[in-house]
TIVO-2410 file (N, C-alpha, C; in nm, 3 decimals):
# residues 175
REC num residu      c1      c2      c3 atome chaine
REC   1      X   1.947   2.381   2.474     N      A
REC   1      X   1.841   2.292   2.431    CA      A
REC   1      X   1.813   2.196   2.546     C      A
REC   2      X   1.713   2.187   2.536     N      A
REC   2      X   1.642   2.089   2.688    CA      A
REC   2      X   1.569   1.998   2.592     C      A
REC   3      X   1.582   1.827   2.661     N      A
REC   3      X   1.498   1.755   2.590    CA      A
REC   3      X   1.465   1.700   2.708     C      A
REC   4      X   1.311   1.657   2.735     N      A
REC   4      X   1.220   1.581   2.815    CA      A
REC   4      X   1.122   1.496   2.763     C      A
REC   5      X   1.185   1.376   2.833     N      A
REC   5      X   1.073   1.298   2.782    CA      A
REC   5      X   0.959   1.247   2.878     C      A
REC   6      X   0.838   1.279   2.738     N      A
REC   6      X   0.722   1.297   2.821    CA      A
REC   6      X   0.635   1.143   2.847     C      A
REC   7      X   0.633   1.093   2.721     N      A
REC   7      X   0.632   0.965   2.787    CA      A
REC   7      X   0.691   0.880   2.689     C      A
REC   8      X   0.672   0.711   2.654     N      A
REC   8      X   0.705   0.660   2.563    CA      A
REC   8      X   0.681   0.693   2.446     C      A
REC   9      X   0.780   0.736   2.358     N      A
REC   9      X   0.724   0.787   2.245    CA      A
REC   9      X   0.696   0.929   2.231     C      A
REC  10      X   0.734   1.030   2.318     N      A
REC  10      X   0.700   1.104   2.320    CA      A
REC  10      X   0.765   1.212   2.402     C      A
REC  11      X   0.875   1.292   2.270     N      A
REC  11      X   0.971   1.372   2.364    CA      A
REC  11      X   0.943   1.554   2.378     C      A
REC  12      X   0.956   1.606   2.433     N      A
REC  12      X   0.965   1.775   2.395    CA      A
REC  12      X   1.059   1.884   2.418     C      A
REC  13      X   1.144   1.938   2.305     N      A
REC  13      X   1.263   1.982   2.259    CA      A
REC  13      X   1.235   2.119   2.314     C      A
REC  14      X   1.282   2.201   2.435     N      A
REC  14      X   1.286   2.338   2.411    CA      A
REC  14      X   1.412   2.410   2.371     C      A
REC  15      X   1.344   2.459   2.269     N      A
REC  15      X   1.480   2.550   2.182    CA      A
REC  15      X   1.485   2.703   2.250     C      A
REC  16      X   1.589   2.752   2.225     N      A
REC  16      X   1.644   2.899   2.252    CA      A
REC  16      X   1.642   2.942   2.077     C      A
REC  17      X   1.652   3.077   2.075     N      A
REC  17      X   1.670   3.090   1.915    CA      A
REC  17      X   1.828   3.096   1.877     C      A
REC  18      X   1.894   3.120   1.956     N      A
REC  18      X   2.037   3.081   1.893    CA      A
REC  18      X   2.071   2.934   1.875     C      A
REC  19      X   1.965   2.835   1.958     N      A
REC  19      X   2.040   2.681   1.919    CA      A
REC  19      X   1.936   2.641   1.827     C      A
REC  20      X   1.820   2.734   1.780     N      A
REC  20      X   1.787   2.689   1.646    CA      A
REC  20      X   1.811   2.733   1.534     C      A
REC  21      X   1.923   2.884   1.556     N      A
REC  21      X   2.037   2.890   1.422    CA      A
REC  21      X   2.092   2.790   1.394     C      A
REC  22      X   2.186   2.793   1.519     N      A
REC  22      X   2.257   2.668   1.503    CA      A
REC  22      X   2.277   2.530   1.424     C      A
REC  23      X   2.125   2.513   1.487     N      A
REC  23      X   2.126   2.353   1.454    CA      A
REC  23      X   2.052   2.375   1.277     C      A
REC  24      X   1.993   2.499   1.251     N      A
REC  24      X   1.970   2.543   1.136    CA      A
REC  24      X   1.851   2.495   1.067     C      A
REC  25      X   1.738   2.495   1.182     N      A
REC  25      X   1.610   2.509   1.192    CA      A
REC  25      X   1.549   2.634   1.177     C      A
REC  26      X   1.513   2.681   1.051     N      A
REC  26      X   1.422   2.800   1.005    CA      A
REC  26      X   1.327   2.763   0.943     C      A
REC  27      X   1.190   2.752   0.989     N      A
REC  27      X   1.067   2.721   0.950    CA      A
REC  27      X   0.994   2.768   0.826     C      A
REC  28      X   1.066   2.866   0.803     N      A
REC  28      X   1.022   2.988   0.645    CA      A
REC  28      X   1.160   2.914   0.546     C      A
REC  29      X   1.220   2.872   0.582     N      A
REC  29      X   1.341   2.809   0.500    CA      A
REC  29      X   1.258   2.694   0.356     C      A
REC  30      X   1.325   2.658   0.221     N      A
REC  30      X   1.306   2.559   0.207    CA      A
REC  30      X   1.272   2.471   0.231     C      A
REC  31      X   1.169   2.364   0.209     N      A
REC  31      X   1.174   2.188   0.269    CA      A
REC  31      X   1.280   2.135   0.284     C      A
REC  32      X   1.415   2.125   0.194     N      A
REC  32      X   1.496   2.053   0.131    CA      A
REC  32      X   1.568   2.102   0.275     C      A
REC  33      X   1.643   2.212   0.306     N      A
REC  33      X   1.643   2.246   0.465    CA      A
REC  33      X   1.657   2.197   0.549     C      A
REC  34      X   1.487   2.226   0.585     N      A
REC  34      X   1.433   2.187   0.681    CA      A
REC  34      X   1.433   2.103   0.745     C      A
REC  35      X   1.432   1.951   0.594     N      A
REC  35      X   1.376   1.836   0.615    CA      A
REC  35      X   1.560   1.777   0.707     C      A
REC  36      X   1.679   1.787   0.619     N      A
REC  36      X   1.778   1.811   0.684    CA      A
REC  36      X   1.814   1.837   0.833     C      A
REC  37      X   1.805   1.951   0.856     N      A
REC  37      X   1.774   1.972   0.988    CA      A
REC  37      X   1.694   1.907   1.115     C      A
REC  38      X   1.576   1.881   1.032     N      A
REC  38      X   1.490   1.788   1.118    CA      A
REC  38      X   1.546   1.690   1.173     C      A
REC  39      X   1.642   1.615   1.082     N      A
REC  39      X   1.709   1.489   1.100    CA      A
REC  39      X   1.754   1.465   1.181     C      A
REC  40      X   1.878   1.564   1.167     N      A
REC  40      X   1.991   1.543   1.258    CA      A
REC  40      X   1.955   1.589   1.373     C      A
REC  41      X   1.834   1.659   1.423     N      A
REC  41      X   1.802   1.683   1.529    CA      A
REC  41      X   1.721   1.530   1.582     C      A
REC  42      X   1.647   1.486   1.517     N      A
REC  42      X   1.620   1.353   1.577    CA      A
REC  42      X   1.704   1.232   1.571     C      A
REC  43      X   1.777   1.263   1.541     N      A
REC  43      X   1.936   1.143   1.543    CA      A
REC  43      X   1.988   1.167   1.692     C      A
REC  44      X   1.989   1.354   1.728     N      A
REC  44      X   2.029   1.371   1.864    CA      A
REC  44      X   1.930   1.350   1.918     C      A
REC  45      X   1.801   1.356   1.936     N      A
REC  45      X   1.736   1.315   2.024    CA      A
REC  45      X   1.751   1.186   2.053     C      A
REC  46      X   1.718   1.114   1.949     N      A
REC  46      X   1.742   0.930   1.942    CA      A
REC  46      X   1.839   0.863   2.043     C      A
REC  47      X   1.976   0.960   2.008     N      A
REC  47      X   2.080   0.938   2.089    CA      A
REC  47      X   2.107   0.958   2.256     C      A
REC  48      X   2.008   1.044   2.203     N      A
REC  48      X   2.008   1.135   2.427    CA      A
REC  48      X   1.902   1.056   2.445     C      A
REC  49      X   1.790   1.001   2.372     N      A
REC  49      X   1.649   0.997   2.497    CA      A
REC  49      X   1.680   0.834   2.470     C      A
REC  50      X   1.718   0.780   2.375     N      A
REC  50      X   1.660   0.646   2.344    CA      A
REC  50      X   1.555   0.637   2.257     C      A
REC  51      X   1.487   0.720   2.184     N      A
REC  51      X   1.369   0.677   2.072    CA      A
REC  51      X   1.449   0.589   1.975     C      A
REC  52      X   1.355   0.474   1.964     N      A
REC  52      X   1.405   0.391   1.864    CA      A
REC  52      X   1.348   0.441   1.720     C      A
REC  53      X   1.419   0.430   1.644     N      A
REC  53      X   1.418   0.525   1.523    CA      A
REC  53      X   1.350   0.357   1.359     C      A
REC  54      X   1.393   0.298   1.420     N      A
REC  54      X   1.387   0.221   1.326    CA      A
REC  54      X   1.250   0.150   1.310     C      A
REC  55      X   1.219   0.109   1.175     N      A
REC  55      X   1.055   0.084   1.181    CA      A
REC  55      X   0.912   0.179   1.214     C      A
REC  56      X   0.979   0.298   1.222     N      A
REC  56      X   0.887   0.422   1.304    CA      A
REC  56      X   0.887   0.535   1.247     C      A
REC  57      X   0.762   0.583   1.222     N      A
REC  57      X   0.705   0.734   1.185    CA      A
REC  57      X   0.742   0.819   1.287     C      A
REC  58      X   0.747   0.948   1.231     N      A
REC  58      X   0.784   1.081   1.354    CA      A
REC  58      X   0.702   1.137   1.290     C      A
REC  59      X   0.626   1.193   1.437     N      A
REC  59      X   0.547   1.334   1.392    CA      A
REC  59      X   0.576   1.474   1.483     C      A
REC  60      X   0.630   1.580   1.392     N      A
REC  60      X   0.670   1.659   1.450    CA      A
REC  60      X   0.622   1.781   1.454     C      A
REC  61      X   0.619   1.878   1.594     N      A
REC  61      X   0.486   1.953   1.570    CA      A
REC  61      X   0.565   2.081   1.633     C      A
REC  62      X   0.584   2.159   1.601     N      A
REC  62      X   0.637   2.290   1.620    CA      A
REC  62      X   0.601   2.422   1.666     C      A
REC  63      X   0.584   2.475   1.797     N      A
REC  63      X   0.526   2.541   1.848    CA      A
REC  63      X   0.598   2.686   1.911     C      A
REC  64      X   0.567   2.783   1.856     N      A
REC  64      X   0.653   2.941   1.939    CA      A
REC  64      X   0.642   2.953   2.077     C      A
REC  65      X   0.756   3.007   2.102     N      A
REC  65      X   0.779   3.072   2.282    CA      A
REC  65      X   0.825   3.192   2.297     C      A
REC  66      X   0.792   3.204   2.368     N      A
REC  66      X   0.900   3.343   2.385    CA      A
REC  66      X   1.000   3.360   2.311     C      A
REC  67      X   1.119   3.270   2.364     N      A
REC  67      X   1.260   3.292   2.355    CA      A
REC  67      X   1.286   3.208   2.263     C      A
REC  68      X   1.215   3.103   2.111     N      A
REC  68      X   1.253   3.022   2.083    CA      A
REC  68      X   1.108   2.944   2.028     C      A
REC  69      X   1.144   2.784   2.036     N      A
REC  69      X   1.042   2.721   1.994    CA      A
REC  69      X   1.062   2.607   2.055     C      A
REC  70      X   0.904   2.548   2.083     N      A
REC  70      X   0.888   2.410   2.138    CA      A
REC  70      X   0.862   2.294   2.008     C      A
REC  71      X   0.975   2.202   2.050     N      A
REC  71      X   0.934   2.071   1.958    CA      A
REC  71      X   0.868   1.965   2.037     C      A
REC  72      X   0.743   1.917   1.994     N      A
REC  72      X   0.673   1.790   2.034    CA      A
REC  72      X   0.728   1.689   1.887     C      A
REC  73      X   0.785   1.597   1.969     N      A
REC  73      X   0.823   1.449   1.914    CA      A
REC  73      X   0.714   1.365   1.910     C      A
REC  74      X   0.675   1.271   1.798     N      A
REC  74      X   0.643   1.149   1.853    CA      A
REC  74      X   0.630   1.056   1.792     C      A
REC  75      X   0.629   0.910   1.810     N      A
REC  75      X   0.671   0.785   1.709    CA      A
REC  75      X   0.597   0.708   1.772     C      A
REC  76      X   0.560   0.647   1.619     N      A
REC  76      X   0.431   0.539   1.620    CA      A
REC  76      X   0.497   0.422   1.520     C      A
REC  77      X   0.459   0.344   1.545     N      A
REC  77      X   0.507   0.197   1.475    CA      A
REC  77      X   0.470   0.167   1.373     C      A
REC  78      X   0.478   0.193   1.255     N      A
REC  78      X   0.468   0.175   1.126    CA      A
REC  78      X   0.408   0.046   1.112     C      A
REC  79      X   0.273   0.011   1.058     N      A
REC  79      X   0.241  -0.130   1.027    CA      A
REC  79      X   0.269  -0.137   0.894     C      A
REC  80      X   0.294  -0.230   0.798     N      A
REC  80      X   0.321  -0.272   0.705    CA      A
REC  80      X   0.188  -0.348   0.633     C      A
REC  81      X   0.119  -0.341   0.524     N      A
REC  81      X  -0.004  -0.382   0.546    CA      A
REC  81      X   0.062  -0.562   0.489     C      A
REC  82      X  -0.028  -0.648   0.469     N      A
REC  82      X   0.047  -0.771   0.420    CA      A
REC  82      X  -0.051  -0.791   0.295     C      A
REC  83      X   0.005  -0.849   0.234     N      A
REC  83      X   0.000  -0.863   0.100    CA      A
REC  83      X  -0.064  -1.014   0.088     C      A
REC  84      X  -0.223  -1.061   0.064     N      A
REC  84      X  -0.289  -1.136   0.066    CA      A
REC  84      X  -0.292  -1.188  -0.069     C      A
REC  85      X  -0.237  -1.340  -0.141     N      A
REC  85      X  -0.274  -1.358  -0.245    CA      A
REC  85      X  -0.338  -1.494  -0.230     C      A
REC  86      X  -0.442  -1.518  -0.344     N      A
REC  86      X  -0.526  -1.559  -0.359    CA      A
REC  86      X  -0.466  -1.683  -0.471     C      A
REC  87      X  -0.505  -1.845  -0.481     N      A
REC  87      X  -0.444  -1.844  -0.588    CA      A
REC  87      X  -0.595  -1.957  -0.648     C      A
REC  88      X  -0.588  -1.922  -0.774     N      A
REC  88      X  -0.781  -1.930  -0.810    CA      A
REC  88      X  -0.720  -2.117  -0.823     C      A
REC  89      X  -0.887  -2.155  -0.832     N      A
REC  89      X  -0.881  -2.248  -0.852    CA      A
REC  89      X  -0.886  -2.349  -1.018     C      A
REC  90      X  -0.798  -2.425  -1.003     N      A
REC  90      X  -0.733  -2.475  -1.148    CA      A
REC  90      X  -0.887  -2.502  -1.212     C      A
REC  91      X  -0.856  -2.546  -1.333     N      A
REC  91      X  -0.996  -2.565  -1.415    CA      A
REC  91      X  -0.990  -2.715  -1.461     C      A
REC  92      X  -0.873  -2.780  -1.417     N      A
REC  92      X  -0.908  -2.907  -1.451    CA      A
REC  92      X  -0.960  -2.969  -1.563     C      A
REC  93      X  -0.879  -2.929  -1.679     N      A
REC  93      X  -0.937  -2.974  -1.795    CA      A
REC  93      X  -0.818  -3.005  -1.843     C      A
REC  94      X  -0.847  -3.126  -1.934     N      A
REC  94      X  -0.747  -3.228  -2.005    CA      A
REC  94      X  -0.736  -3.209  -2.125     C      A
REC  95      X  -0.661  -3.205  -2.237     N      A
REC  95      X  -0.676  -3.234  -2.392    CA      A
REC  95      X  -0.582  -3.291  -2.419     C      A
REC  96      X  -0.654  -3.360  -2.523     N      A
REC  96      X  -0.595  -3.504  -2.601    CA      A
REC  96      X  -0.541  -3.459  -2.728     C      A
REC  97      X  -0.449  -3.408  -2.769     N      A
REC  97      X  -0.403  -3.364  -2.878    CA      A
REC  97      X  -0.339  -3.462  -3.006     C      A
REC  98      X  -0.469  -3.495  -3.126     N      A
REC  98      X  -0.481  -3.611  -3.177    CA      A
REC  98      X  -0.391  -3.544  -3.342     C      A
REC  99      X  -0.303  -3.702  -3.391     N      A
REC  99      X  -0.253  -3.668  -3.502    CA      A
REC  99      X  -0.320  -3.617  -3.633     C      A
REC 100      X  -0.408  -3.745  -3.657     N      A
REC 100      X  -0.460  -3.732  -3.763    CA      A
REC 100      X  -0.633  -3.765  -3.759     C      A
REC 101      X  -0.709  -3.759  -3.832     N      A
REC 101      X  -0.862  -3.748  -3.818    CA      A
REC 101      X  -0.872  -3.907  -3.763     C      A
REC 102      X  -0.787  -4.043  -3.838     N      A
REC 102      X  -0.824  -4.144  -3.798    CA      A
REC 102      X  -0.863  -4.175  -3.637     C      A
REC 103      X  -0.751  -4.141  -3.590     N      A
REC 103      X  -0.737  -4.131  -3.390    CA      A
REC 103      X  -0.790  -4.038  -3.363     C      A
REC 104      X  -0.849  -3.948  -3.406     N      A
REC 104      X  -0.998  -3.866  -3.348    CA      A
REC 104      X  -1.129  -3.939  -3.344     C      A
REC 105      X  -1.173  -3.990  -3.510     N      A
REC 105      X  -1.272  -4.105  -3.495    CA      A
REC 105      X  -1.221  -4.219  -3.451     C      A
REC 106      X  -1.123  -4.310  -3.382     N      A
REC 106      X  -1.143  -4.402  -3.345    CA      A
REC 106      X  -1.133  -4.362  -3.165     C      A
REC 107      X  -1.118  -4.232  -3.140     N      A
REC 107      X  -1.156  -4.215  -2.988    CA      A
REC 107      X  -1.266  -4.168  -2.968     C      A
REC 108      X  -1.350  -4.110  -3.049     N      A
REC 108      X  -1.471  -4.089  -3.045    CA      A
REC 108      X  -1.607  -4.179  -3.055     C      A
REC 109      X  -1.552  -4.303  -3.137     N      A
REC 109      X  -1.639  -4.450  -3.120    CA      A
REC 109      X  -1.632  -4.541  -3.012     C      A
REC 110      X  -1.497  -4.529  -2.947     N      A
REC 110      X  -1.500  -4.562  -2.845    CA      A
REC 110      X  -1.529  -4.558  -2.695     C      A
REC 111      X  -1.525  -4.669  -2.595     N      A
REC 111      X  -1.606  -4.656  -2.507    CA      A
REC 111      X  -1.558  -4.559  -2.427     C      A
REC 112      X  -1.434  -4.510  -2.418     N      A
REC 112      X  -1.333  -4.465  -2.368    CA      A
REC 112      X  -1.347  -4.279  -2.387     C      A
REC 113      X  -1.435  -4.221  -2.444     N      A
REC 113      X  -1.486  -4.119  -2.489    CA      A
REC 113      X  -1.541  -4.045  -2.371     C      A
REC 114      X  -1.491  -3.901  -2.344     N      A
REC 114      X  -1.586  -3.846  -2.256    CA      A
REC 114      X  -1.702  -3.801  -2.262     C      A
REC 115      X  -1.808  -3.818  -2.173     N      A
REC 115      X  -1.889  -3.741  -2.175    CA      A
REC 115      X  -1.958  -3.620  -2.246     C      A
REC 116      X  -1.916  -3.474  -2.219     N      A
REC 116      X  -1.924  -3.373  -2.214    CA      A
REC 116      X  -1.778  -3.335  -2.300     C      A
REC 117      X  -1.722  -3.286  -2.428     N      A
REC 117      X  -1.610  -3.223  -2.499    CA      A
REC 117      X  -1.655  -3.111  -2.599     C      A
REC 118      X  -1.540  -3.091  -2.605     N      A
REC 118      X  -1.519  -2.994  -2.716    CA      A
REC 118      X  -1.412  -3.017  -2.815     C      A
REC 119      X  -1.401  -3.021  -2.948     N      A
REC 119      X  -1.347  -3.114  -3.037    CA      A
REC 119      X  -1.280  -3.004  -3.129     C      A
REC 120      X  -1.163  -2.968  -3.155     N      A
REC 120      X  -1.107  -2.792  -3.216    CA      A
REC 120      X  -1.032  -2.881  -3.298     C      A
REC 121      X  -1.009  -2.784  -3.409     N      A
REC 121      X  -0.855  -2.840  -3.511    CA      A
REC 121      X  -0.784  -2.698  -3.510     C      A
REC 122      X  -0.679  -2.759  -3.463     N      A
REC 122      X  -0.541  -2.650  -3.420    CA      A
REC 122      X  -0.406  -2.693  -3.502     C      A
REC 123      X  -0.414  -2.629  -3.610     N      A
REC 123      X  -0.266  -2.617  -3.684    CA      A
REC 123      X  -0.225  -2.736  -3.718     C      A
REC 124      X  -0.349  -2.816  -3.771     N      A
REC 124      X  -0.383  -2.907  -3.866    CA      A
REC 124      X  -0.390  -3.045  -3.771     C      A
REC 125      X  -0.414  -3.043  -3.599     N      A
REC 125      X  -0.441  -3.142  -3.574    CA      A
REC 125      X  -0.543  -3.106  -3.481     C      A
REC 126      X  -0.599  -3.241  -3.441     N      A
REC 126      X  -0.703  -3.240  -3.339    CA      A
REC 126      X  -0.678  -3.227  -3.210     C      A
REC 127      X  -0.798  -3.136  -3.130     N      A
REC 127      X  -0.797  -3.142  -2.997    CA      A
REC 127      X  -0.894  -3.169  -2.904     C      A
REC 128      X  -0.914  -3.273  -2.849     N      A
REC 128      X  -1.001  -3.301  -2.786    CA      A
REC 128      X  -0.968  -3.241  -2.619     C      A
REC 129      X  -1.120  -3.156  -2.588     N      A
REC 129      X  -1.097  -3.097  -2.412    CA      A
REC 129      X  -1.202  -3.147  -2.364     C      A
REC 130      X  -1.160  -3.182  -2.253     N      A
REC 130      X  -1.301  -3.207  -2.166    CA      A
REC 130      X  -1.235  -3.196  -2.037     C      A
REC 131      X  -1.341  -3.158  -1.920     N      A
REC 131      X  -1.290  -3.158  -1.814    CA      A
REC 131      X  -1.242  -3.256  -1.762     C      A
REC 132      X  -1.148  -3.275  -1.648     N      A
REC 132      X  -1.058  -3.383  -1.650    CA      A
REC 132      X  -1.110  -3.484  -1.579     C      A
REC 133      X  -1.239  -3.455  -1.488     N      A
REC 133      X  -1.335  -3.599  -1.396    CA      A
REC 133      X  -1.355  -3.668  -1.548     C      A
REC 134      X  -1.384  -3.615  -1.646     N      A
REC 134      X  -1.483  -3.701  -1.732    CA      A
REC 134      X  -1.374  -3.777  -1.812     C      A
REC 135      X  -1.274  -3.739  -1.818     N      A
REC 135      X  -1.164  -3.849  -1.909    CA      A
REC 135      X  -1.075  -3.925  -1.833     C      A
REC 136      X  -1.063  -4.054  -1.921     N      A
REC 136      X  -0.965  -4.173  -1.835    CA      A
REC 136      X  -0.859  -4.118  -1.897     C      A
REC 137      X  -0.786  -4.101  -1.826     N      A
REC 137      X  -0.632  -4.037  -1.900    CA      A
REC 137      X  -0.516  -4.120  -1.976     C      A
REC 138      X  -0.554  -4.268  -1.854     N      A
REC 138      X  -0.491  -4.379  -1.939    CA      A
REC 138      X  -0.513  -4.443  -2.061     C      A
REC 139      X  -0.649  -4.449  -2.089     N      A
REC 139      X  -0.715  -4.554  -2.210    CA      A
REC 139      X  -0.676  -4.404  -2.304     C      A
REC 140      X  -0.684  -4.281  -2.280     N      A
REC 140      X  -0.642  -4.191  -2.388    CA      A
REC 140      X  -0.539  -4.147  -2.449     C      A
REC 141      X  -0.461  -4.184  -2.374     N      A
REC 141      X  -0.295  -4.154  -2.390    CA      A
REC 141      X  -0.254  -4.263  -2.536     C      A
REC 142      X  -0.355  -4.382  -2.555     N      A
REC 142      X  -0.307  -4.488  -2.666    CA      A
REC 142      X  -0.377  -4.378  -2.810     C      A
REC 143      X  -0.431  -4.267  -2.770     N      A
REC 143      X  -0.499  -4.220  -2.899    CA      A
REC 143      X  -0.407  -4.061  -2.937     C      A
REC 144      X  -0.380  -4.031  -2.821     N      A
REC 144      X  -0.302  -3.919  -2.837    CA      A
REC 144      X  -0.217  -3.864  -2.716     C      A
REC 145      X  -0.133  -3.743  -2.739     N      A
REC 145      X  -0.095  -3.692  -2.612    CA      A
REC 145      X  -0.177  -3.608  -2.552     C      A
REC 146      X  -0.161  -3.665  -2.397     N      A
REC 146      X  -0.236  -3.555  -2.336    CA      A
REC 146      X  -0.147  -3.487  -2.232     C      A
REC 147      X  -0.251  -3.358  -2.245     N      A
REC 147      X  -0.209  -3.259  -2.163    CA      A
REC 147      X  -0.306  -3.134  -2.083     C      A
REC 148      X  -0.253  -3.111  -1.962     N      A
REC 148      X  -0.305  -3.053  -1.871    CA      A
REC 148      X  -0.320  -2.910  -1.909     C      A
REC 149      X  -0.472  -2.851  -1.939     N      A
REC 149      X  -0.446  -2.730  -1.943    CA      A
REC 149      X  -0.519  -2.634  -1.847     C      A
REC 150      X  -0.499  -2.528  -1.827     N      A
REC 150      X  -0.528  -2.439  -1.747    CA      A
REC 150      X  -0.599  -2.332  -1.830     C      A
REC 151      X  -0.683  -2.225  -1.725     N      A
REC 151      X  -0.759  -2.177  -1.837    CA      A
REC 151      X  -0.717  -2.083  -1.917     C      A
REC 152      X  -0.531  -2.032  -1.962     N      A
REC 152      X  -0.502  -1.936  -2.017    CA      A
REC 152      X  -0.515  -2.027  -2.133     C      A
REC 153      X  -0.440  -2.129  -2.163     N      A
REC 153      X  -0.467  -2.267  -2.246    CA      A
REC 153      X  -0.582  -2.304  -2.275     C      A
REC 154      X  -0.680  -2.304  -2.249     N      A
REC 154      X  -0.831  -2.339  -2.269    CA      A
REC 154      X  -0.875  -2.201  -2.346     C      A
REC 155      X  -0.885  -2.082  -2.282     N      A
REC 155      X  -0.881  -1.960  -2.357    CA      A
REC 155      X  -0.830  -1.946  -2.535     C      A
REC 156      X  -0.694  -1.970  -2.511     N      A
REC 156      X  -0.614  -1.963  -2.608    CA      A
REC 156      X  -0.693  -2.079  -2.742     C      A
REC 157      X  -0.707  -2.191  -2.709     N      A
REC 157      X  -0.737  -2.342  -2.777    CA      A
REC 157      X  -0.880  -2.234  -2.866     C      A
REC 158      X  -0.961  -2.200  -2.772     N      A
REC 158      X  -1.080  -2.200  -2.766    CA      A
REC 158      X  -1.097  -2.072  -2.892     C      A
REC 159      X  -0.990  -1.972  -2.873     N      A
REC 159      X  -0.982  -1.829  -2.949    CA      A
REC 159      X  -0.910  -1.905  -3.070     C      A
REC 160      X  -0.783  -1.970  -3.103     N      A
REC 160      X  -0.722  -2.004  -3.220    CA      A
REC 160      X  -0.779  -2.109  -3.270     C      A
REC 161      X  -0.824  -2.234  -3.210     N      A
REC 161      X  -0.870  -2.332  -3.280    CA      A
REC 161      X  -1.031  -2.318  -3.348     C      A
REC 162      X  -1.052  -2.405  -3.456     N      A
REC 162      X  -1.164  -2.418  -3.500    CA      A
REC 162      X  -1.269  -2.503  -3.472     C      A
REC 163      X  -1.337  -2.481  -3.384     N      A
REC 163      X  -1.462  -2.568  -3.340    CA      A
REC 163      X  -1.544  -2.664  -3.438     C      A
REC 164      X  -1.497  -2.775  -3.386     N      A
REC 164      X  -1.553  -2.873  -3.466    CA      A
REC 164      X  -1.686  -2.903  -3.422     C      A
REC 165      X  -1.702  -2.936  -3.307     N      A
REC 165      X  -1.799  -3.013  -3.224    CA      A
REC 165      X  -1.836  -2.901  -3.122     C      A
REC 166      X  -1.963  -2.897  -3.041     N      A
REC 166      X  -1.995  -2.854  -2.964    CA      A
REC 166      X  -1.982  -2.930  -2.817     C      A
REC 167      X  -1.983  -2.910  -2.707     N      A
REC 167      X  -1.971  -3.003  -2.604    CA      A
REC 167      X  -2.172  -3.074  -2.541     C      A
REC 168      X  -2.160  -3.184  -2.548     N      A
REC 168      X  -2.269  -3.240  -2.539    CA      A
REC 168      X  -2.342  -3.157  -2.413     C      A
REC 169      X  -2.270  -3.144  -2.295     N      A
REC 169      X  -2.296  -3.116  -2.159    CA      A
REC 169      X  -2.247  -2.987  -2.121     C      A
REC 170      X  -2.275  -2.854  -2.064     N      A
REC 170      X  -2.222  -2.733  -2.027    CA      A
REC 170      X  -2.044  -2.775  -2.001     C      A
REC 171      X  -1.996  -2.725  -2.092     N      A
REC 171      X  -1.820  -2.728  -2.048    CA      A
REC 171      X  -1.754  -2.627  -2.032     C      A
REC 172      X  -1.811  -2.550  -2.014     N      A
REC 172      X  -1.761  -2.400  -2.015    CA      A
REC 172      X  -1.734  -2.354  -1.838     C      A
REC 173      X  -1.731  -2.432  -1.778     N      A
REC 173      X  -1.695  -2.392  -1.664    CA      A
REC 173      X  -1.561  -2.347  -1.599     C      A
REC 174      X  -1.467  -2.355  -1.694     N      A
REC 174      X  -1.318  -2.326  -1.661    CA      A
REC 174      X  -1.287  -2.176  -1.711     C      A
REC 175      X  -1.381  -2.081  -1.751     N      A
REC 175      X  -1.346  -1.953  -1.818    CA      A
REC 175      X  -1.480  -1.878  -1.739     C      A
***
């Protein structure tokens, strides 16, 4: 067996047909074989020429001779593609999750009231949403708890709760 390398990356194996008994390279053979064989023949190459094996595709191309067969080697650098994530932008909406009807109407008379809401009863209490520029979070917190929702939460509110109120101003911008 003769190995030459032809350039970087790029070696060529001439076989005799007894050192491709040997090494137990039969081209009509199984894959399962083959693929075997292949190996350990590029483990010896790796070892005699220096191809770096790691991170790298082989393409191997197999050609008749006379007395045997020619192997063309060659390795290319595997790119890895990268994995781009995106992460959306929040929806910024607040709800005031009120006890009883009293602290719904007394945040709704007040000055302290947003704009633009949507007003749901969820499992027997109130929920006030509005996007979160339009509510003072502080003056609301004396009427109920609030909390930050996102739009799986806004979704959810919007599918289980019962719409009381409509929103004065387009609020639908978080879905």
């Amino acid at each position: 067996m003769r190995i030459d390398m032809l350039e970087i990356g790029t070696v060529l194996v001439t076989m005799e047909e007894k050192e491709q008994e040997s090494c137990g390279l039969d081209f009509s053979a199984d894959s399962a074989k083959l693929k075997k064989a292949l190996q350990a023949l590029l483990l010896r190459v790796d070892r005699e020429c220096g191809l770096k094996s790691r991170g790298r595709s082989y393409l191997v191309e197999a050609f008749p001779s006379r007395s045997g067969c020619l192997l063309l080697i060659s390795t290319h650098t595997v790119e890895r593609r990268r994995r781009v994530w995106r992460i959306k932008k929040q929806s910024g909406f607040l709800a005031c999750f009120l006890d009883h009807a009293d602290a719904m109407l007394d945040l709704l008379r007040s000055d302290n009231a947003p704009e633009s809401y949507e007003l749901y009863l969820l499992r027997g209490s109130y929920v006030l949403a509005a996007p979160q520029n339009d509510m003072n979070a502080a003056a609301l917190s004396e009427y109920g708890t609030l909390l930050r929702l996102n739009a799986v939460s806004l979704a959810r509110l919007r599918e289980y709760g019962r719409r009381l109120s409509y929103p004065k101003n387009n609020c639908k911008e978080a879905i």
